[in-house]
C-alpha positions as CSV (number, residue, x, y, z in Angstrom):
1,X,11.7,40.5,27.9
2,X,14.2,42.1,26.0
3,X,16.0,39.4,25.6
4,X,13.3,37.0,24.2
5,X,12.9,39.5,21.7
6,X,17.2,39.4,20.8
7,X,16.4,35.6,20.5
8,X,13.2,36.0,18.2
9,X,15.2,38.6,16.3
10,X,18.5,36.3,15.7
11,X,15.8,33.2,14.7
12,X,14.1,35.3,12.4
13,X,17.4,36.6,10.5
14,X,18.5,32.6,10.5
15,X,15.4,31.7,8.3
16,X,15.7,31.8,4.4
17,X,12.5,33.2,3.8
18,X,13.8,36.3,5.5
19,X,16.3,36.4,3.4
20,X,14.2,36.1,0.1
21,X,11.2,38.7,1.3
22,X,14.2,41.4,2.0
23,X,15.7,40.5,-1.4
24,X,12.8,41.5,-2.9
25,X,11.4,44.5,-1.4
26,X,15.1,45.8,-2.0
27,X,15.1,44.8,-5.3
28,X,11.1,45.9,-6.2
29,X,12.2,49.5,-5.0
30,X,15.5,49.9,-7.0
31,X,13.2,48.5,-10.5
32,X,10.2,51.6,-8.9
33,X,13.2,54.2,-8.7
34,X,14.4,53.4,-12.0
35,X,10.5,53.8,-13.8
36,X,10.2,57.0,-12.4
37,X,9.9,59.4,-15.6
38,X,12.6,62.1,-16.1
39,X,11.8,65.1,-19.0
40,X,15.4,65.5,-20.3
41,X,19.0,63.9,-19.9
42,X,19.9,67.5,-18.1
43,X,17.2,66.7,-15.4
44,X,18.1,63.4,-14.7
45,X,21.2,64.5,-12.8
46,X,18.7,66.8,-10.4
47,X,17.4,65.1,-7.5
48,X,14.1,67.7,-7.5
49,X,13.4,67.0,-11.2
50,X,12.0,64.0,-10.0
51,X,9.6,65.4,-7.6
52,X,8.4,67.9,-10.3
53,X,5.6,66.7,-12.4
54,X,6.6,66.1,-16.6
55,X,5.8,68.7,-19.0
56,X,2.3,68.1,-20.5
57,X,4.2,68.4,-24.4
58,X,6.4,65.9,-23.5
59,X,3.4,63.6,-22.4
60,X,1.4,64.6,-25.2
61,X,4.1,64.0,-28.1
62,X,4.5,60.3,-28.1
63,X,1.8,58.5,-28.0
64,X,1.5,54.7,-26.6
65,X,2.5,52.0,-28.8
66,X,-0.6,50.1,-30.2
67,X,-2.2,53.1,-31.0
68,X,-4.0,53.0,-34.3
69,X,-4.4,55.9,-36.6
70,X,-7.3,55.3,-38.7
71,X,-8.4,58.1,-41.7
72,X,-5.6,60.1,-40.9
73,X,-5.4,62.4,-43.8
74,X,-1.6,63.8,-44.7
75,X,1.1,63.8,-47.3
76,X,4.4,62.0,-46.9
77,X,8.0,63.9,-46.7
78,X,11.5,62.6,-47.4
79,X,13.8,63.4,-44.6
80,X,17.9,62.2,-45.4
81,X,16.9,58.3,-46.0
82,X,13.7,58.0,-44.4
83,X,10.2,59.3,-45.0
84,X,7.5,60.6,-42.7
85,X,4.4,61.2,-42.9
86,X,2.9,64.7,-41.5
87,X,-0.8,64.6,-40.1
88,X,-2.0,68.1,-42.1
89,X,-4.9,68.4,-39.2
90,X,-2.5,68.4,-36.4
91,X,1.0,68.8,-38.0
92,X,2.2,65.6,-36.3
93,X,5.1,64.2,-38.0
94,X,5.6,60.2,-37.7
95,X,8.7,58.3,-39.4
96,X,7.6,55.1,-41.5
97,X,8.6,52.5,-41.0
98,X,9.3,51.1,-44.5
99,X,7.1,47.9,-45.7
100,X,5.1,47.6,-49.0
101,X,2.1,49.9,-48.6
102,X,4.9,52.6,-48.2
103,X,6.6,51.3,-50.9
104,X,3.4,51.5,-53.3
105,X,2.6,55.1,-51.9
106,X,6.2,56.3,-52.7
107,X,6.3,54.6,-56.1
108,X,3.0,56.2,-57.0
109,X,4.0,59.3,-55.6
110,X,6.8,59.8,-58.1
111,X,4.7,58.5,-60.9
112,X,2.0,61.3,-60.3
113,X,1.8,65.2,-60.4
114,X,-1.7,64.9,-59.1
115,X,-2.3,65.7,-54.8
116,X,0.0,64.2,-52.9
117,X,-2.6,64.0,-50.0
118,X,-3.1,60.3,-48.6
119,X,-5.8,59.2,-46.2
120,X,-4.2,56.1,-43.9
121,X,-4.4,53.9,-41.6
122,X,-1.7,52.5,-39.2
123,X,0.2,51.9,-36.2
124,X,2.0,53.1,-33.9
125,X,5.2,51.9,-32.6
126,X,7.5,53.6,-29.9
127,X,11.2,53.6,-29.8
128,X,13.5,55.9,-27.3
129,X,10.7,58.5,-27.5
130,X,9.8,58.4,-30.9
131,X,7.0,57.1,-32.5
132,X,7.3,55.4,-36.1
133,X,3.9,54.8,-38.5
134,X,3.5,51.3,-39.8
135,X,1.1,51.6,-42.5
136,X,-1.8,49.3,-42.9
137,X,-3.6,51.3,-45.5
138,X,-4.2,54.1,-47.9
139,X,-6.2,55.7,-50.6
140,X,-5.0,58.8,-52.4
141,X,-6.9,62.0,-51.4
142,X,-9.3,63.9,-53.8
């Protein structure tokens, strides 16, 4: 018996479908450890940071990518060469991304002394942890 089952172990190890299936399981649980989340670069070197669930701020400030803010009332903000708009509800800040609604808000902007409250609507992108506002649309706040 035992050796019918060496024989059925050395045919088994000679096929290449063997071969392939253990490829990828091995490979299909190095991608799985590698998608595991980590809350900071000084937990990723901590084997039981892994274990321990994320903080729920960390989860809660980036949202997915898609995600579309519609009548999102807020002003806009220059920050070095970039500008972001803060949600004046939640105090959320997003960085534009700049294209020509953003370009006609900033332009009038300047031109006004009037509120510089906007109402918008955009989307979300999501870059190394960040999120960035593309805006679609806006209408000045009375």
């Amino acid at each position: 018996m035992k050796l019918r089952l060496q024989r059925m172990a050395t045919r088994l190890v000679r096929l290449p479908a063997f071969w392939v299936v253990g490829g990828l399981l091995l490979v299909t649980a190095i991608v799985n450890v590698h998608a595991i989340p980590v809350a900071s670069q000084s937990h990723a070197s901590n084997a039981s940071a892994i274990a321990t669930p994320l903080d729920q701020s960390v989860l809660k400030a980036t949202q997915r990518e898609g995600t579309t803010l519609t009548n999102v009332r807020g002003h806009f903000e220059n920050s070095g060469d970039r500008i972001r708009f803060v949600n004046v509800h939640s105090g959320t800040t997003y960085v534009c991304l700049e294209n020509l609604p953003l370009q006609q808000i900033m332009q009038s902007t300047s031109k006004s002394i009037t509120s510089n409250e906007w109402i918008i609507r955009g989307y979300l992108t999501e870059f190394d942890g960040t999120n960035f506002l593309l805006i679609d649309r806006s209408i000045r706040a009375r």
